[in-house]
C-alpha positions as CSV (number, residue, x, y, z in Angstrom):
1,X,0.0,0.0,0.0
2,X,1.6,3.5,-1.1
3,X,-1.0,5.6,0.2
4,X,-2.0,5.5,4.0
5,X,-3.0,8.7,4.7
6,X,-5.6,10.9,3.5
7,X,-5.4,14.2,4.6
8,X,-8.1,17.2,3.3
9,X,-9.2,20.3,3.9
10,X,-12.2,21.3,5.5
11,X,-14.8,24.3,4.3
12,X,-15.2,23.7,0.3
13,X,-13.6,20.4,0.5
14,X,-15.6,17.9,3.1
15,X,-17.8,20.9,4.4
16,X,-20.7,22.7,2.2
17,X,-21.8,25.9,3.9
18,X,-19.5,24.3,7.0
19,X,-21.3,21.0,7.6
20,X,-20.8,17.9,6.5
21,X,-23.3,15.7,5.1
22,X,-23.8,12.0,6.1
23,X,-22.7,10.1,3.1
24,X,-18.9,12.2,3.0
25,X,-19.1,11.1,7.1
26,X,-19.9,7.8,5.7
27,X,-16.8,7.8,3.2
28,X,-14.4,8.9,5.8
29,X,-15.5,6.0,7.7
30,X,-15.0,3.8,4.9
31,X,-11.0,5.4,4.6
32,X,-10.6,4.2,8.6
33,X,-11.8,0.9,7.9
34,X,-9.9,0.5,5.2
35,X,-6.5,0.7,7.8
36,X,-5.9,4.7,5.9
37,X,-5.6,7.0,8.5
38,X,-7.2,10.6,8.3
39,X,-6.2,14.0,8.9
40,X,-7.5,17.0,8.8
41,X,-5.9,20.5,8.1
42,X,-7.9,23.3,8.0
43,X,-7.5,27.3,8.8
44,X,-10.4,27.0,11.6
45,X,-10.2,27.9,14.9
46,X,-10.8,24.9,17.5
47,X,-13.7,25.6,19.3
48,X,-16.3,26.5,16.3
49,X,-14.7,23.3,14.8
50,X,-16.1,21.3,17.4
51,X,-19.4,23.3,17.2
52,X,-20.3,22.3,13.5
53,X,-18.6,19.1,13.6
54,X,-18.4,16.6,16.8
55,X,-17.4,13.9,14.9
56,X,-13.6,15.1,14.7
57,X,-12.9,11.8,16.5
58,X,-13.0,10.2,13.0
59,X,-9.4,12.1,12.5
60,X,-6.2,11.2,14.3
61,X,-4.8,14.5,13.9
62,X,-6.2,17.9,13.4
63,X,-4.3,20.5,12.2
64,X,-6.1,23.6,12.5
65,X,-5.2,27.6,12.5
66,X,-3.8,27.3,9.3
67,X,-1.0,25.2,10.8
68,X,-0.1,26.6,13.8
69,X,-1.4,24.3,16.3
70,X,-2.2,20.5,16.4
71,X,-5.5,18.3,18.1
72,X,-5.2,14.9,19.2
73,X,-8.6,14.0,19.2
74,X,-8.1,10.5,21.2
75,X,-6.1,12.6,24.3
76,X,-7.7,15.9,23.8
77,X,-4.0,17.5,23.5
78,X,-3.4,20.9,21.8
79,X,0.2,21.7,20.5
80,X,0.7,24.8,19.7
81,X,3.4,25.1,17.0
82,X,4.3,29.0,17.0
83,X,4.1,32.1,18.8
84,X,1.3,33.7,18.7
85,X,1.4,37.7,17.2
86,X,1.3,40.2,20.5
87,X,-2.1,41.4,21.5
88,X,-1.6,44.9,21.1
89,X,-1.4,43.8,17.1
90,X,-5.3,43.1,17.4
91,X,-6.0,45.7,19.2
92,X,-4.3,48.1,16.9
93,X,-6.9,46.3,13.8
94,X,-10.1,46.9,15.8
95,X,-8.8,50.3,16.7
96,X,-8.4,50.4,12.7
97,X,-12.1,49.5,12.2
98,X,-11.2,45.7,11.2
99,X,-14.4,43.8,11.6
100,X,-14.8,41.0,12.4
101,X,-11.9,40.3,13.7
102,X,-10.9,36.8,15.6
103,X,-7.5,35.9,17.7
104,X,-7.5,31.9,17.8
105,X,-4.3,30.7,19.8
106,X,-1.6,32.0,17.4
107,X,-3.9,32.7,14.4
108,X,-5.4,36.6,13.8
109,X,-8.1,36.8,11.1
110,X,-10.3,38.6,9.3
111,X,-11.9,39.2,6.2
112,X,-11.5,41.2,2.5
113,X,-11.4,44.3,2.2
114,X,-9.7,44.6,5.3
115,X,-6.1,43.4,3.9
116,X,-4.7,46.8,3.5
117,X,-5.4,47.5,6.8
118,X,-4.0,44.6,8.3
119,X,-0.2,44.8,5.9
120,X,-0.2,48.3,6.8
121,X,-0.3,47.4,10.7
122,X,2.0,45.0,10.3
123,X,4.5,47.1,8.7
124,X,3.6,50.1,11.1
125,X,4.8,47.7,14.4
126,X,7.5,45.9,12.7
127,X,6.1,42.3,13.5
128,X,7.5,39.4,11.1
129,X,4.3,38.0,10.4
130,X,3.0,36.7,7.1
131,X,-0.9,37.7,5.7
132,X,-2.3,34.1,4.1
133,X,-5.6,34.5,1.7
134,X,-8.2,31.3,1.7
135,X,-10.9,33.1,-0.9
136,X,-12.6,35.8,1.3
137,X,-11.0,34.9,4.3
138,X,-7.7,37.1,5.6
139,X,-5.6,35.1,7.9
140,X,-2.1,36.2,9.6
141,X,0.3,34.2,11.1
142,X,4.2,34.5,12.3
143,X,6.3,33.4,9.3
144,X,7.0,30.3,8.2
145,X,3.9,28.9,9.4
146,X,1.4,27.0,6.9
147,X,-0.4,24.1,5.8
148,X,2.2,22.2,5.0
149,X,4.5,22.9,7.9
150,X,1.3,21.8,10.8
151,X,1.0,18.6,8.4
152,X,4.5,17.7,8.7
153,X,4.5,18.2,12.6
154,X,1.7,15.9,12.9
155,X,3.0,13.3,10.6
156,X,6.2,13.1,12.4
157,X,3.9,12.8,15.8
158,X,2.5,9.7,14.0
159,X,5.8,8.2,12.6
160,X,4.3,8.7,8.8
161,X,5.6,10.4,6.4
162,X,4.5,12.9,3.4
163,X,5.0,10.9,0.7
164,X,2.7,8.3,1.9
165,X,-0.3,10.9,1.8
166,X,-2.7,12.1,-0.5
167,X,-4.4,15.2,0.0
168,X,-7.3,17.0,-1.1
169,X,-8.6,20.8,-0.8
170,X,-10.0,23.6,-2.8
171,X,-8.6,26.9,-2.0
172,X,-5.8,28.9,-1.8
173,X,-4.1,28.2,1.8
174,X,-4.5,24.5,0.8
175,X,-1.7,25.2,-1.8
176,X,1.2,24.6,0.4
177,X,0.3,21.3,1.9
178,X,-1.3,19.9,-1.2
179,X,2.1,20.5,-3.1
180,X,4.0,18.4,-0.2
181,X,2.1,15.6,-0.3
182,X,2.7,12.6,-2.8
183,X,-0.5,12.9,-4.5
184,X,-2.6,16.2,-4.3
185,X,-6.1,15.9,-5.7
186,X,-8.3,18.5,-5.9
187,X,-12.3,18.9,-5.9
188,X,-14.3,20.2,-8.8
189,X,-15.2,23.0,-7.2
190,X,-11.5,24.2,-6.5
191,X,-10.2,27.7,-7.0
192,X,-7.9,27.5,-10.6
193,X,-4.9,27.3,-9.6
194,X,-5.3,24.8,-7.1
195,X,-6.7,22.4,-9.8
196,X,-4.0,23.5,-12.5
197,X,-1.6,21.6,-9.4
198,X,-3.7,18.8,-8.8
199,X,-2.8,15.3,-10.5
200,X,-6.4,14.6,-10.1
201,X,-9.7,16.8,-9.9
202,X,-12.8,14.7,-8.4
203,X,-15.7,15.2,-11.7
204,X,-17.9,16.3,-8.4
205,X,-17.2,18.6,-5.9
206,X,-17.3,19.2,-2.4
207,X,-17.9,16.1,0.1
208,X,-19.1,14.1,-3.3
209,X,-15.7,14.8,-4.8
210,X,-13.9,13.6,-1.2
211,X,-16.6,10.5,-1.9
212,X,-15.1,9.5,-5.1
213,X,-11.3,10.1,-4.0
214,X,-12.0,7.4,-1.5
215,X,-13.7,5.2,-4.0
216,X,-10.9,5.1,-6.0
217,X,-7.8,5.1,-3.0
218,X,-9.6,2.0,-1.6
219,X,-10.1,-0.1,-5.0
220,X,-6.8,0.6,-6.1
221,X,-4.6,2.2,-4.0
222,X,-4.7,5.6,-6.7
223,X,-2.5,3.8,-9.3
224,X,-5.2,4.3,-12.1
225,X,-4.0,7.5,-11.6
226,X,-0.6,6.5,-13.5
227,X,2.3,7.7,-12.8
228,X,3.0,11.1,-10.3
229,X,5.4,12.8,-12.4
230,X,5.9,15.7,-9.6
231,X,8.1,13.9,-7.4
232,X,9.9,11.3,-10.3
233,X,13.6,11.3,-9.9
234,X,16.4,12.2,-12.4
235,X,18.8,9.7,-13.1
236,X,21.0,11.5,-15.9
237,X,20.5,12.6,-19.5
238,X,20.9,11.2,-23.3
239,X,22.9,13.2,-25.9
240,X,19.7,15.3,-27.0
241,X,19.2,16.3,-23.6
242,X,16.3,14.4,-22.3
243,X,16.1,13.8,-19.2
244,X,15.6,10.1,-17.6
245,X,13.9,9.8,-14.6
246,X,12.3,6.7,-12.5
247,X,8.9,7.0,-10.8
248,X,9.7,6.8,-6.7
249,X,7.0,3.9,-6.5
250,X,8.6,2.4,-9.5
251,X,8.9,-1.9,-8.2
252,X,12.7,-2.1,-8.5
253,X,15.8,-0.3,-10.3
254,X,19.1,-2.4,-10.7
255,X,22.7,-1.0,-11.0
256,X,25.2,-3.6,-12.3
257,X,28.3,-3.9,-13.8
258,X,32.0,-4.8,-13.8
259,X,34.0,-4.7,-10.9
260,X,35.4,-1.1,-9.9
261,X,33.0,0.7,-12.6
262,X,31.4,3.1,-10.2
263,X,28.7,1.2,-9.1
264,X,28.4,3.0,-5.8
265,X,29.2,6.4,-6.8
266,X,25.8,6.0,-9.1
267,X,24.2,4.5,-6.1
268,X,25.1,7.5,-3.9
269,X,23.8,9.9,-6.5
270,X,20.6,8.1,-6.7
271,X,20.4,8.6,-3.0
272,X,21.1,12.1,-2.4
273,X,18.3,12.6,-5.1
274,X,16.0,10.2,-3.0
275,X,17.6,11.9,0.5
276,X,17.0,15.8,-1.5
277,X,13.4,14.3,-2.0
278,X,12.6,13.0,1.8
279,X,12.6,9.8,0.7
280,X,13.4,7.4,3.4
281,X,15.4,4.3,2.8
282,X,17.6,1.5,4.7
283,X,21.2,0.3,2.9
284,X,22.4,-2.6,3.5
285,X,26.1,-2.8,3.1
286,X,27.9,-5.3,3.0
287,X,31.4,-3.8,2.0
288,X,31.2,-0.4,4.2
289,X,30.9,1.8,0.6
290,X,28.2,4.0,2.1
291,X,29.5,5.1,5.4
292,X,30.3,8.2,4.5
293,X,26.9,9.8,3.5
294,X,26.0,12.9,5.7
295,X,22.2,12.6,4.9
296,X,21.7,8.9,6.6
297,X,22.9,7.0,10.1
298,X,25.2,4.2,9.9
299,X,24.9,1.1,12.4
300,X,27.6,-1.5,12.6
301,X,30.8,-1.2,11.8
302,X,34.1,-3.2,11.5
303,X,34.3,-4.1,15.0
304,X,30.6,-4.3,16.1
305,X,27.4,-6.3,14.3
306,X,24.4,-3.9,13.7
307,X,21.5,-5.4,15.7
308,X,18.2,-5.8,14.3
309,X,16.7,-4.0,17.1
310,X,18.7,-0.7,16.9
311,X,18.1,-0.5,13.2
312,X,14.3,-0.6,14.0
313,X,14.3,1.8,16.4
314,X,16.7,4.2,14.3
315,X,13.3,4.4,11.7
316,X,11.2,4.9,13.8
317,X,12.1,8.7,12.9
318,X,10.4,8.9,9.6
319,X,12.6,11.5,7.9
320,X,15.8,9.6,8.7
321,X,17.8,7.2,6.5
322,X,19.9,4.2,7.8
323,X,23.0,2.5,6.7
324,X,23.3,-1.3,8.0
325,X,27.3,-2.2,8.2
326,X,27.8,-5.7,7.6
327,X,31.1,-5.5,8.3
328,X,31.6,-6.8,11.7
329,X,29.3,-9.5,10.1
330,X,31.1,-12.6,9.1
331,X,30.9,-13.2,5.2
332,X,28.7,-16.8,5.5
333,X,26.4,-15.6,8.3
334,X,25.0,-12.2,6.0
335,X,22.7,-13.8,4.3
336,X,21.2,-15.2,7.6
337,X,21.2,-11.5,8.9
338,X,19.7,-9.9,6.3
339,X,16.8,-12.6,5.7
340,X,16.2,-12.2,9.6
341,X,16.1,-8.5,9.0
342,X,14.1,-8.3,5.8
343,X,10.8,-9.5,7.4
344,X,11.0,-6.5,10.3
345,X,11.4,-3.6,7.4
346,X,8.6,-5.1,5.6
347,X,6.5,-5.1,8.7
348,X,7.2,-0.9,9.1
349,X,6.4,-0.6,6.1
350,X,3.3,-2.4,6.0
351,X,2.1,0.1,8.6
352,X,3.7,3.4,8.2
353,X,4.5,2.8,4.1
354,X,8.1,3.2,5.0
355,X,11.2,3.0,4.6
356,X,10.7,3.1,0.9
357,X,13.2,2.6,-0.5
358,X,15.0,-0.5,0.3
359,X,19.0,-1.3,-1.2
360,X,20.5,-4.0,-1.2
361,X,24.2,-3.4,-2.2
362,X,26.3,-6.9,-3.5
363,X,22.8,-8.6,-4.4
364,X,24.3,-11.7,-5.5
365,X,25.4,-11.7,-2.2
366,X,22.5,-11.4,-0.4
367,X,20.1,-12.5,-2.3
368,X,21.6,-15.8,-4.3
369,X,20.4,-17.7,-7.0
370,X,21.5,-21.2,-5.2
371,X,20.4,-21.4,-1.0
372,X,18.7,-23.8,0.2
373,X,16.0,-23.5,2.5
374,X,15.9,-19.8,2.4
375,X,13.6,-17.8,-0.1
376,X,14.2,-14.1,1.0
377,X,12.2,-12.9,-2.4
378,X,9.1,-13.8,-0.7
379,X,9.7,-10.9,1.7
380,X,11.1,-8.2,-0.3
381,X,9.1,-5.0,-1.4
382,X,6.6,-4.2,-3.5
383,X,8.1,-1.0,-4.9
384,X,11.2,0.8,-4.2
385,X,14.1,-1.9,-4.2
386,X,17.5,-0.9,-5.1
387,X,20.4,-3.8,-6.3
388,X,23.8,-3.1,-6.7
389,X,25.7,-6.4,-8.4
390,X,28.5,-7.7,-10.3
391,X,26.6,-10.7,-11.4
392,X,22.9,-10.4,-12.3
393,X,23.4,-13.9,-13.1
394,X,23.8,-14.9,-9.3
395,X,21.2,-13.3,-8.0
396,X,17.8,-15.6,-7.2
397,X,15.7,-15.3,-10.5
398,X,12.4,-14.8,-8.4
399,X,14.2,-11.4,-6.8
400,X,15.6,-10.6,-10.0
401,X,12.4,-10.8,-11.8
402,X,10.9,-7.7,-9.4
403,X,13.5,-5.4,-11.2
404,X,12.0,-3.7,-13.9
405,X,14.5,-0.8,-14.8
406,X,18.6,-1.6,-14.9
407,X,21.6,0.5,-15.1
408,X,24.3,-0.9,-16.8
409,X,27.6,0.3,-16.1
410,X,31.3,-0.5,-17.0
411,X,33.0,-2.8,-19.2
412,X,30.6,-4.4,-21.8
413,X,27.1,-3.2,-21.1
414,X,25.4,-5.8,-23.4
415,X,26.6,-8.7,-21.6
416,X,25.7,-7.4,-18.2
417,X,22.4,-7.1,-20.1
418,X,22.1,-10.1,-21.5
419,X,23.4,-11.6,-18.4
420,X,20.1,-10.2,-16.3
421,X,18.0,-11.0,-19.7
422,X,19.1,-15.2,-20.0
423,X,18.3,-14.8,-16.0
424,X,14.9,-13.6,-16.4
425,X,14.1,-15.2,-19.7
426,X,13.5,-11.9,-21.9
427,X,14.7,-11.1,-25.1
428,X,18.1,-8.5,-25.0
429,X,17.0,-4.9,-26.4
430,X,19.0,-3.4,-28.8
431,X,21.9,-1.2,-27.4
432,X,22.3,2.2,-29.7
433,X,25.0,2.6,-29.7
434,X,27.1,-0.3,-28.4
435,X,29.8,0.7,-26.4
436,X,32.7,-1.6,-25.6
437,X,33.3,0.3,-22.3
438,X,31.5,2.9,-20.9
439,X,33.3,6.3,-20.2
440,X,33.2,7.0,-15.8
441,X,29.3,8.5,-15.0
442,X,27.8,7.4,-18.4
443,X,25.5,4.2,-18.1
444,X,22.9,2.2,-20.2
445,X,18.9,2.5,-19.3
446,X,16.8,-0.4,-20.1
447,X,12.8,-0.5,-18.9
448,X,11.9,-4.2,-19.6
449,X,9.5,-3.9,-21.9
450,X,11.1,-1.9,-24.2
451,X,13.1,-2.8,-27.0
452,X,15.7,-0.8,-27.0
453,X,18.0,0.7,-24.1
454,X,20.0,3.9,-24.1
455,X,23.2,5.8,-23.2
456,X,22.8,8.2,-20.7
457,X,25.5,10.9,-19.2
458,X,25.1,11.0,-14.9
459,X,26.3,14.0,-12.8
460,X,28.8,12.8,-9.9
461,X,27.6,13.3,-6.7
462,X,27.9,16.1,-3.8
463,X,29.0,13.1,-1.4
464,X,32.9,14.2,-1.3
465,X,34.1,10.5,-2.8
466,X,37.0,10.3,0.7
467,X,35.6,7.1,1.1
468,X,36.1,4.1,3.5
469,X,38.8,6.0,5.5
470,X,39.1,3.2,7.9
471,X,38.4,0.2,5.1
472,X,40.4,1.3,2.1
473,X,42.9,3.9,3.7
474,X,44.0,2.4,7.2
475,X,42.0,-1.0,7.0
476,X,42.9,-4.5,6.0
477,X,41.9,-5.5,2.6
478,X,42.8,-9.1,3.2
479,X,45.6,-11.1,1.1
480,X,43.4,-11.8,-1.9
481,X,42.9,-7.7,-2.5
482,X,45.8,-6.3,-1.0
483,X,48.3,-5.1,-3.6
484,X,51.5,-6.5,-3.7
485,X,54.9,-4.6,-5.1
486,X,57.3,-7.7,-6.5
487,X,59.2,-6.1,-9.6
488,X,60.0,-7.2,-12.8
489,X,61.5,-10.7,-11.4
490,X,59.1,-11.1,-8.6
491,X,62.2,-10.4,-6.1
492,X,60.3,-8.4,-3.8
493,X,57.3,-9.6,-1.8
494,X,55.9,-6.1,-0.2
495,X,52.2,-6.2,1.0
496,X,49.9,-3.1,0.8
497,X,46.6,-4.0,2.6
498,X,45.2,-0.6,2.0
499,X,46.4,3.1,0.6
500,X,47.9,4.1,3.9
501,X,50.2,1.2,3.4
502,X,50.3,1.4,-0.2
503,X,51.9,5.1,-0.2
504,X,54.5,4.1,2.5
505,X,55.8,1.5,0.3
506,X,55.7,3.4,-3.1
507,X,58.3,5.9,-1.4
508,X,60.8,2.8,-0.8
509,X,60.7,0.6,-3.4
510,X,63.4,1.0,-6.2
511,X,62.1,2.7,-9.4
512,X,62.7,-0.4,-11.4
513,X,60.0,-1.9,-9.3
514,X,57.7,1.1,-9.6
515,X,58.1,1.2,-13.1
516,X,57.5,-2.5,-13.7
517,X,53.9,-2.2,-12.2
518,X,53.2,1.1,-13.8
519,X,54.0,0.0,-17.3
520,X,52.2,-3.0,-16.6
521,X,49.0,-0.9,-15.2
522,X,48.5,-2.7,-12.4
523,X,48.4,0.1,-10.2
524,X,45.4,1.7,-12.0
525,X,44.1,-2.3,-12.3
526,X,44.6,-2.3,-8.4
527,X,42.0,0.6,-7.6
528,X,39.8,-0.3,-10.1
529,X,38.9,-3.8,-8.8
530,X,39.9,-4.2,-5.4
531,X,39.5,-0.2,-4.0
532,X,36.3,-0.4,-6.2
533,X,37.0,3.4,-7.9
534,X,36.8,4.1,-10.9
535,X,37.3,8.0,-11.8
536,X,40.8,7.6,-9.2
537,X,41.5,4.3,-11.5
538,X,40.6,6.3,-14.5
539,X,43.2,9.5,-13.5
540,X,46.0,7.0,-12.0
541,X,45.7,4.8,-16.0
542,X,46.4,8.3,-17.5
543,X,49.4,8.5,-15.0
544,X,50.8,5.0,-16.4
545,X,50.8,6.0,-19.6
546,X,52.4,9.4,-19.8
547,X,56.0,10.2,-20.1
548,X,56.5,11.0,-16.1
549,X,59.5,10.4,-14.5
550,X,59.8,7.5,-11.6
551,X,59.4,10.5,-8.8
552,X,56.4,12.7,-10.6
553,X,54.6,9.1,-11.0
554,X,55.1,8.8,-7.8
555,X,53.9,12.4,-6.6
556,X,51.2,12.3,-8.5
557,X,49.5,9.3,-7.2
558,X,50.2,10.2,-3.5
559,X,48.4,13.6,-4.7
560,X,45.6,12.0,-6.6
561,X,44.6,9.6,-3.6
562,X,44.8,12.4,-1.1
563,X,42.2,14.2,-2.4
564,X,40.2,11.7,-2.2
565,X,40.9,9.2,1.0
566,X,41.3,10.5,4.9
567,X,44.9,9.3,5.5
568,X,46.2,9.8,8.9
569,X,48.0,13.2,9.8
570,X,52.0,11.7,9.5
571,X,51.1,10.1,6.2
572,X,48.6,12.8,4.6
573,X,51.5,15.5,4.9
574,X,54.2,13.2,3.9
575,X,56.1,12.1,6.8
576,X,56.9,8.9,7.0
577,X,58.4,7.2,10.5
């Protein structure tokens, strides 16, 4: 389910001359029932709320005063969510000749034509307050203060969050919160502008119009409505300058290709555009390539399992994103972990519709195509899954199936294509054109379906790339990916288990050494496959191949991975003990 919350607007949405009629109470009923929960947001004042309409039980929020204050209706709590304008303000409008005139618990309002009045009093007492229009009706609050910000407040109280709502109004001040929301619908009888925003307006209006909303959220969840192009998220451009982009509820996007062809730096743009977005989402990593992202929390590390339990309280914020470290996970028991896990996320998101977004880095891994016993697939989300492999190939064929976009990346897109394609049992698209090897931050598109997939050019990411400082720089790599400086007749034996290491032994060897594994790029070959970076790998294979000298080779590729990696203090300036 995508959509758990409905959240509309009172007067000219639900209300008709401020009442609402039995069958919309009826249809609200029907959204409870149906496991939806209901808000309302409306510029009302509390107590003539509850004078036309006892039945604000039926809501498990309201948001009233425009947004400045919030109404449990189960505890019979207020929260008041700003400070209120002084009273001499009021006074000073009546003393104007503003009638009527009404002072809620933050909210001052009035009516047209008394607008000029009330900007010029503002102005004349230097108050930073903020005049919001709703058709006749003249409201002022402090700034900053709207529909949309009183919706958020109340979400968070709930542990939900905006992009699992849809929401429905008709005037002006429903604007703001309609535009936050994932889908914003809009009643016949709107105001123009609000149904020129709208991805849907109801054929009838008022509490009719609400009526037929909920007809339509309950049958099928609104995805006759197709897809919300408002919040779809770029994933890079073609050559003519189109733009590609992926629906948020799209069922599942795959990144694959060759070892060390970026596969994470894609992945990290992908989620700064999903973090930009409020998007929440839960990585699983089992290589420690995401612990360095500012926008989400990361449990586990090296040294310490995450536990299930931490994770699950860390989302219980519904604007934060988590990183799960497999690191201090041994490699056989992962799998285990994760399947253990998988059920929990599914569960929050069964009743909150989040995280939504749910990666799964080294999918092969993770999800295999050969383990007895154990079907994870069965558990996995509807929408919003996120691979990251080497081997589409390896990955079960019931998870693979649930893919329905891929990025190809690296060294021969069409076989990683045909790979996923023998996998699935679909016929390869044609690739125009055909690359051997695609250049660092271009990568084919392919929507299965379609018969042809595309080239597209991808921005790098904000995330500064000074990755895995305590894997890559001053970690151990292990023997199999460590790199090891033997010359041209194997003489030498010198182990680098990470750059840290790496750096201190490039400054002893001899330069006949050096300049064996240079010309034989296996420096470059080094960081591609075992560091996993491509655009350093990229820059150091430009290195191997110029005309340097032993000692600028060698400066040059202490300078190149300092930019890049957090060495520690003695090494980063060049002393070495």
């Amino acid at each position: 389910m995508r959509f758990h919350v409905l959240a509309t607007d009172y007067d000219g949405t639900i209300a008709l001359h401020g009442r609402v009629d039995e069958p919309t109470l009826r249809a609200l009923r029907r959204v409870r029932d149906s496991g939806r929960r209901i808000l309302l947001v409306t510029g009302r004042e509390l107590p003539e709320l509850m004078q036309i309409f006892p039945a604000l039980d039926i809501f498990e929020r309201v948001v009233f005063e425009n947004g400045a204050a919030i109404y449990d209706p189960s505890s019979k709590d207020v929260r008041v969510l700003a400070e209120p304008p002084p009273p001499a303000f009021a006074e000073a409008l009546k003393r104007r000749g503003v009638w009527p005139l009404s002072s809620g618990r933050v909210i001052v309002a009035t009516f047209q034509p008394h607008q000029e009045t009330v900007f010029q009093v503002i102005q004349d007492m230097g108050l930073e307050l903020q005049v919001i229009f709703n058709k006749d009706a003249v409201m002022v609050l402090p700034s900053g203060v709207n529909k949309a910000t009183g919706l958020r407040a109340a979400l968070r109280e709930l542990g939900l969050s905006i992009h699992n709502v849809v929401a429905i109004g008709d005037a002006e001040n429903d604007h703001a919160f309609m535009a936050q929301c994932e889908c914003a619908v809009a009643v016949s009888n709107a105001v123009p502008s609000v149904k020129e925003r709208a991805e849907w307006t109801t054929p009838h209006d008022h509490g009719a119009g609400v009526a037929e909303l909920i007809d339509r959220l309950i049958a099928d969840d609104l995805t006759s409505l197709g897809e919300l192009v408002r919040h779809s998220i770029e994933i890079g451009t073609m050559d003519d300058g189109q733009v590609i982009r992926f629906d948020p509820a799209i069922r599942g996007l795959l990144i694959s290709g060759t070892s060390g062809s970026g596969k994470s730096t894609l992945t990290t743009l992908l989620l700064e555009r999903l973090a930009d977005a409020a998007y929440q989402f839960v990585i699983i990593d089992p290589e420690g390539d995401y612990t360095n992202l500012e926008f989400a929390s990361v449990l586990g590390s090296p040294a310490r399992a995450p536990l299930i339990e931490e994770v699950m309280n860390a989302l219980k914020d519904p604007v934060k994103s988590v990183v799960v470290t497999l690191l201090g996970i041994p490699l056989a028991d992962r799998p285990a972990f994760f399947s253990q896990l998988l059920p929990k996320l599914m569960e929050l998101r069964s009743q909150r519709g989040r995280p939504h977004w749910l990666v799964v880095d080294e999918t092969h891994h993770l999800l295999p195509a050969k383990r007895e016993g154990v079907e994870p697939h069965l558990a996995l989300p509807d929408s919003g899954l996120l691979g990251i492999t080497v081997h589409p190939g390896s990955v079960d064929r019931k998870a693979l199936a649930r893919f329905d976009t891929i990025l190809a990346i690296g060294e021969r897109p069409d076989r990683t294509l045909g790979e996923f394609c023998e996998a699935i049992g679909e016929p390869v698209p044609r690739l125009c054109p055909d690359p051997e090897k695609l250049p660092t931050g271009d990568a084919v598109v392919w929507r299965r379906g379609e018969s042809e997939a595309v080239v597209i050019h991808t921005q790098p990411p904000r995330t500064e790339r000074k990755r895995h400082s305590s894997k890559y720089a001053e970690g151990n790599l292990g023997a199999n990916r460590s790199f090891y400086f033997r010359g041209p007749e194997s003489a030498l034996n010198l182990k680098a288990p990470n750059l840290f290491q790496f750096l201190q032994l490039a400054d002893g060897v001899d330069d006949a050494t050096w300049e064996f594994h240079r010309q034989n790029g296996d420096y470059s070959r080094w960081l591609r496959e075992q560091v996993k970076d491509a655009e350093l790998a990229d820059i150091v294979a430009e290195v191997e191949c110029s005309e340097a000298s032993p000692k600028e080779s060698r400066s040059a590729l202490r300078s190149e991975i300092e930019k890049r990696y957090t060495l520690p203090a003695d090494e980063a300036s060049g002393v070495i003990d």
